[in-house]
C-alpha positions in Angstrom: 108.0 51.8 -69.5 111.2 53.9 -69.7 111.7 55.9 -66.0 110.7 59.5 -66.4 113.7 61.1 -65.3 111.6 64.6 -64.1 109.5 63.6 -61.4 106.8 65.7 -60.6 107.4 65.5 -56.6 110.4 67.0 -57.0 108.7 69.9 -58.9 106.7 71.2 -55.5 107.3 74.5 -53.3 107.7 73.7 -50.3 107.0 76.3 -46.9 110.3 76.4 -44.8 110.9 77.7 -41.4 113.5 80.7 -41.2 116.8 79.4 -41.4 117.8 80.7 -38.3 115.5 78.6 -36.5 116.7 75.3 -38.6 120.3 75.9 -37.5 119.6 76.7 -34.1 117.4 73.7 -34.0 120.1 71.5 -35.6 123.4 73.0 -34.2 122.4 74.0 -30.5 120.5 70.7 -29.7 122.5 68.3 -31.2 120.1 66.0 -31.2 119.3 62.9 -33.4 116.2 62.8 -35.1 114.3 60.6 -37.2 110.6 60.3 -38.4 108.0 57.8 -36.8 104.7 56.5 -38.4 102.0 56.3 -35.4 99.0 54.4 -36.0 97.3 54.5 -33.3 94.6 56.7 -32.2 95.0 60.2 -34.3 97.9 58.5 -36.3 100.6 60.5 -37.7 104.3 61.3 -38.2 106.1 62.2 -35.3 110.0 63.3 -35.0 111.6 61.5 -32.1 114.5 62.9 -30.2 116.8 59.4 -30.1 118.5 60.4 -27.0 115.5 61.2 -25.1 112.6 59.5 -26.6 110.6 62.9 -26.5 108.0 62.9 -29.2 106.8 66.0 -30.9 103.9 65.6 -33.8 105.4 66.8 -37.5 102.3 66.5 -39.7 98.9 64.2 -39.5 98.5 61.2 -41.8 94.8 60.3 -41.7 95.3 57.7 -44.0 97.9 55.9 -42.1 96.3 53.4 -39.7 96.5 50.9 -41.8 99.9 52.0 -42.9 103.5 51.1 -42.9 107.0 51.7 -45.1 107.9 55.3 -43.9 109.8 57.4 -46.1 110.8 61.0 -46.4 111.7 63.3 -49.5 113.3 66.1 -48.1 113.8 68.2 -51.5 109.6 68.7 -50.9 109.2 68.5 -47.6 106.7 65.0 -48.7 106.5 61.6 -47.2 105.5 58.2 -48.8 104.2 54.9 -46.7 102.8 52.1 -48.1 98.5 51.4 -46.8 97.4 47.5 -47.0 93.8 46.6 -47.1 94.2 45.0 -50.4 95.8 42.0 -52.7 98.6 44.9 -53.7 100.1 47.7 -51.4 98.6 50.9 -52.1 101.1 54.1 -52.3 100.1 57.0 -50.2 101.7 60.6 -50.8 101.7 62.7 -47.4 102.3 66.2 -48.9 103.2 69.6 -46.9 99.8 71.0 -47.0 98.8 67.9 -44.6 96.6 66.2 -47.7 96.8 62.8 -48.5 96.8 60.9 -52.2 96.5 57.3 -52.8 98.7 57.3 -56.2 98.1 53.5 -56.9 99.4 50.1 -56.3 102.7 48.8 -56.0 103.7 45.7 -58.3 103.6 43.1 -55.7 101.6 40.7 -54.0 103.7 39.8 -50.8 103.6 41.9 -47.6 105.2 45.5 -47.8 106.1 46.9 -44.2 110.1 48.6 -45.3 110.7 51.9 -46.8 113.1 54.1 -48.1 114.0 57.4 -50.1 116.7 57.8 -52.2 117.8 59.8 -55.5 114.2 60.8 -56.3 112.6 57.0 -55.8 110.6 55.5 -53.1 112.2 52.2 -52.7 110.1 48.9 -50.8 111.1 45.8 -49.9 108.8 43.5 -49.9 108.9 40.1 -48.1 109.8 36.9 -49.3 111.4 38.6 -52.2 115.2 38.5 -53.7 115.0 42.5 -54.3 113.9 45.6 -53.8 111.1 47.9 -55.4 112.0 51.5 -57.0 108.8 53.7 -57.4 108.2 57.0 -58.8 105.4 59.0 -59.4 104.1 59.0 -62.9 101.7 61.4 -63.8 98.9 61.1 -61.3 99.9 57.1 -60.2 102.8 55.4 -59.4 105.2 53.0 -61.5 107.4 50.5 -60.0 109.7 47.7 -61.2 111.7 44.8 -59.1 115.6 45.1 -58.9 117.2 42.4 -58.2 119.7 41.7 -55.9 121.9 38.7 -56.0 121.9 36.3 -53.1 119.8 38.1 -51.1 117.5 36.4 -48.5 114.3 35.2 -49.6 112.7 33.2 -46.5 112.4 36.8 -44.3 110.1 39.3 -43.2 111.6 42.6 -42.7 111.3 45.0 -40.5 112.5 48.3 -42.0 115.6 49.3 -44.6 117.0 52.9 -44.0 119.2 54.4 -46.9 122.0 57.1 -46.1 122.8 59.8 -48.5 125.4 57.7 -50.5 122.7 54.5 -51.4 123.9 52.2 -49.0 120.8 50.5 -47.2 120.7 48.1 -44.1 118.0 45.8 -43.9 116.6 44.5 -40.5 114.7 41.2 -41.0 113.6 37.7 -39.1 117.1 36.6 -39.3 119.3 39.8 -39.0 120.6 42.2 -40.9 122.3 42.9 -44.2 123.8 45.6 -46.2 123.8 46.7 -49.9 124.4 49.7 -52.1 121.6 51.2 -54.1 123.9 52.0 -56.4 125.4 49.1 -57.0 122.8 46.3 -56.4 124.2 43.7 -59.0 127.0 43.1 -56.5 124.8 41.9 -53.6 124.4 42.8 -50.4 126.8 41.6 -47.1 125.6 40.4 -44.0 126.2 41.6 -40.9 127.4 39.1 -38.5 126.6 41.2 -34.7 122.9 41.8 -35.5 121.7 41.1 -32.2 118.0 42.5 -32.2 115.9 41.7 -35.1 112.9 43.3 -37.6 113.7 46.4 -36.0 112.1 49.8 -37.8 115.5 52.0 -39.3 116.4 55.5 -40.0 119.3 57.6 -39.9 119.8 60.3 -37.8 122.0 63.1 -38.2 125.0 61.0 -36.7 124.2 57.3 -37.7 121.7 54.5 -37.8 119.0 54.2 -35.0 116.6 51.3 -34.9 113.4 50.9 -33.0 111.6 47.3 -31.4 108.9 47.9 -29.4 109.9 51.2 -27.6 113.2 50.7 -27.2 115.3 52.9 -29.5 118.5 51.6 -30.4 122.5 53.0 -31.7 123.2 50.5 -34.5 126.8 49.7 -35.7 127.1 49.9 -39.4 129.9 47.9 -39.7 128.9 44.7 -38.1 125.2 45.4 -37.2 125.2 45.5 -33.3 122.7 47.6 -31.6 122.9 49.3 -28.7 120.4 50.1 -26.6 120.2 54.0 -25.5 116.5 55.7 -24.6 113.2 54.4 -25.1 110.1 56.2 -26.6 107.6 58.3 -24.1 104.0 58.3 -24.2 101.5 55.9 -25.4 102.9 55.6 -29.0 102.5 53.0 -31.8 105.3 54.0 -34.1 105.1 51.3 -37.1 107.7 52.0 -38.8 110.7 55.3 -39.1 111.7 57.3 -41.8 115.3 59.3 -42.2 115.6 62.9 -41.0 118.3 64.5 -43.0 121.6 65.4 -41.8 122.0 68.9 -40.6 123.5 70.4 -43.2 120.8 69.0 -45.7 118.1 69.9 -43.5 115.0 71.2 -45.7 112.3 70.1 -43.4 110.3 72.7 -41.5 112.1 72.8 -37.6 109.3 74.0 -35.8 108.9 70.5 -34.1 112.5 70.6 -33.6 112.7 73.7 -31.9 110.2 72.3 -29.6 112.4 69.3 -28.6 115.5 71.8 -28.1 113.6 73.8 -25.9 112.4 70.6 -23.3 116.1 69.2 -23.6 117.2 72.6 -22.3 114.5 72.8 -20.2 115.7 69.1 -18.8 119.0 70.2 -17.9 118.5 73.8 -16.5 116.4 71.5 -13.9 118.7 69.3 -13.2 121.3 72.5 -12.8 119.2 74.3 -10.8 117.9 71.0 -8.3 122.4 70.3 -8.4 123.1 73.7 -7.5 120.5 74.2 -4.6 121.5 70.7 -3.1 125.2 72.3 -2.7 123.6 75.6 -1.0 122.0 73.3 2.0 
């Protein structure tokens, strides 16, 4: 089946926040954000500030306790994560009215849990598997076919593969880490030889790579895969997996949760200003 090269989600209006919100979001609270899936109780997607591990709920995902294999489109404001429950991985659209649609299943049999967007396709990896999926939506389903990747690790489970916006995509799995272009995937992919924590959920931020085990949120090195730990998630979250949040001068998601996160890091140090400043007084 030849890849339609119009894809209907890319077709959708999407319901933006003023822009002068989004920049003051992005620009006066520097922060790093990226997208969690929470499947616990009242699951949904969640932005978490990276340097603070405050968590602020984006949109519900009713559909997504059984889900995994975050990914965000940000040209529709539209998510994608993979739901088990059956022999193949079902595709779930998360759309910016809140509704959910099960488009259909992926071509694969082996265990889905990694995500990621990139030039119009939702890309899976599944385990066990020298390659990567590249979905689209076709009419009201989904297509997907396997590209292959030479000498890529087939005796893995993964944890999560985050794209940046040139197509080059790390890959966290049960033995480390490895990197590849999306762009390029008949030359391979490189591993990384300081990947220190593994199957650890991905996503960019706006300045680099953050990865996620358990609650602790990590800075990851893209040159040689070290992470570094930095914050750790608050609250009684169960984030399955992360999705990118676009960089700030591509943002085209609505900042309304963002704002909110400003606000409590400012909030945070006026405090600690205020408690510094009447200490000196005494």
């Amino acid at each position: 089946m030849p890849k339609p090269r119009e894809r209907s989600w890319s077709k959708a209006g999407v319901l933006v926040a003023s822009i002068m919100v989004i920049g003051f979001a992005a620009n006066q609270s520097r922060a790093d954000l990226i997208f969690g899936l929470h499947v616990g109780a009242s699951p949904g997607i969640y932005l978490i500030d990276t340097a603070t591990g405050q968590t602020s709920l984006y949109r519900s995902a009713p559909m997504a306790s059984l889900g995994n294999s975050l990914a965000y489109n940000p040209a529709n404001d539209s998510f994608f994560y993979t739901r088990s429950g059956s022999s193949s991985p079902q595709v779930v659209l998360n759309t910016t009215s809140g509704s959910e649609i099960v488009l259909g299943a992926l071509k694969t049999t082996n265990g889905v849990t990694s995500g990621t967007f990139y030039n119009g396709s939702y890309w899976v990896q599944p385990n066990y598997t020298a390659g990567i999926l590249e979905a689209w939506q076709f009419g009201g389903g989904v297509a997907s076919v396997l590209r292959g990747i030479p000498a890529y690790p087939t005796t893995v489970t993964y944890g999560d593969i985050a794209s940046d916006a040139n197509g080059v995509t790390y890959a966290s799995h049960s033995r480390g880490m490895h990197r590849y272009d999306l762009n390029a995937l008949a030359a391979g992919c490189t591993a990384l030889p300081n990947a220190n924590v593994f199957q650890m959920q991905l996503a960019f931020g706006p300045t680099g790579l953050f990865g996620l085990s358990g609650s602790r949120i990590y800075r990851i090195n893209t040159s040689n895969g070290a992470a570094t730990p930095i914050s750790q998630v608050q609250g009684n979250f169960q984030f399955i997996d992360l999705a990118s949040v676009p960089s700030p001068g591509g943002l085209g998601l609505l900042a309304s949760t963002g704002f909110v996160l400003a606000q409590r890091r400012r909030r945070l140090r006026q405090d600690g200003r205020s408690a510094t400043t009447e200490a000196s007084r005494r």
